[in-house]
C-alpha positions in Angstrom: 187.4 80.9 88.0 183.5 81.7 89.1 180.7 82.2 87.8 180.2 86.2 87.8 182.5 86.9 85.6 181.2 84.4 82.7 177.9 86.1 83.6 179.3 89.4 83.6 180.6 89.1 79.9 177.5 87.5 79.0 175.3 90.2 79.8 177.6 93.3 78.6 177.8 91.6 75.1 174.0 91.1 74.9 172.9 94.6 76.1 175.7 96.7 74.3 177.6 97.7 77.9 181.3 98.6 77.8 184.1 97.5 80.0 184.8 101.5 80.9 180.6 102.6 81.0 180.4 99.6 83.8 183.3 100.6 85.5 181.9 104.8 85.2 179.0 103.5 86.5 180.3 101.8 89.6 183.5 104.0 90.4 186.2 102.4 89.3 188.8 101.7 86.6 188.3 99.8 83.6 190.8 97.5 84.0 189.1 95.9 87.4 185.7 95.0 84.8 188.3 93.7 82.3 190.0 91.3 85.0 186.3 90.4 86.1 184.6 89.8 82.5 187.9 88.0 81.2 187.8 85.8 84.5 191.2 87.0 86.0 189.8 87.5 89.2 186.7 86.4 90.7 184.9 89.5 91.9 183.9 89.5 95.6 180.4 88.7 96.8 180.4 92.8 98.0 181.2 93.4 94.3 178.5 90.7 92.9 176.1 93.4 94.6 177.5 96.7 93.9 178.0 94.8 89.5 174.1 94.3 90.2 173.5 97.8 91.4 175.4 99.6 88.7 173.4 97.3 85.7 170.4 98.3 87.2 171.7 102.3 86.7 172.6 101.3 83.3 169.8 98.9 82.0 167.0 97.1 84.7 166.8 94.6 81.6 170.7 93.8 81.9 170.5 93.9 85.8 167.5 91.6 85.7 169.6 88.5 83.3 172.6 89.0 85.3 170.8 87.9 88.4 168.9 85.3 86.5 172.2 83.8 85.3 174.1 84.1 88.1 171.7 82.7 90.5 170.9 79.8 88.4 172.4 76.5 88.4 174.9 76.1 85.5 172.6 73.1 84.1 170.2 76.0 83.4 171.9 78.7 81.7 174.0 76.5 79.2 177.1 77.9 80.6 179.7 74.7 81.8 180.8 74.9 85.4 184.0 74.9 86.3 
């Protein structure tokens, strides 16, 4: 599976974000963040962008290290590709 939802886990854990208070914050049910953060599915580049948007709602801080990490090679952010 990607990267994004490696990221995506990542993130919530370090800033305290929930599975459901994502998904409130972008529109949608709980169970899509779930499938994303437990790397299920791979969420689409139009979802990469709207993940972003809704961190940024929630916490800039969280917003701003998910883009870091997920626009960094894998070398950088410790995380082993796949």
């Amino acid at each position: 599976m990607g990267k994004a939802g490696r990221v995506l886990k990542t993130v919530m854990q370090s800033y305290g974000i929930s599975q459901g208070k994502l998904a409130a914050a972008m529109g949608i049910g709980a169970s899509n963040v779930y499938r994303w953060a437990n790397e299920i599915r791979d969420p689409s580049s139009e979802t990469v962008m709207s993940i972003l948007a809704a961190l940024e709602n929630l916490n800039p801080d969280a917003a701003a290290e998910f883009r870091k990490l997920y626009m960094s090679p894998d070398s950088e952010t410790g995380m082993e590709s796949d």
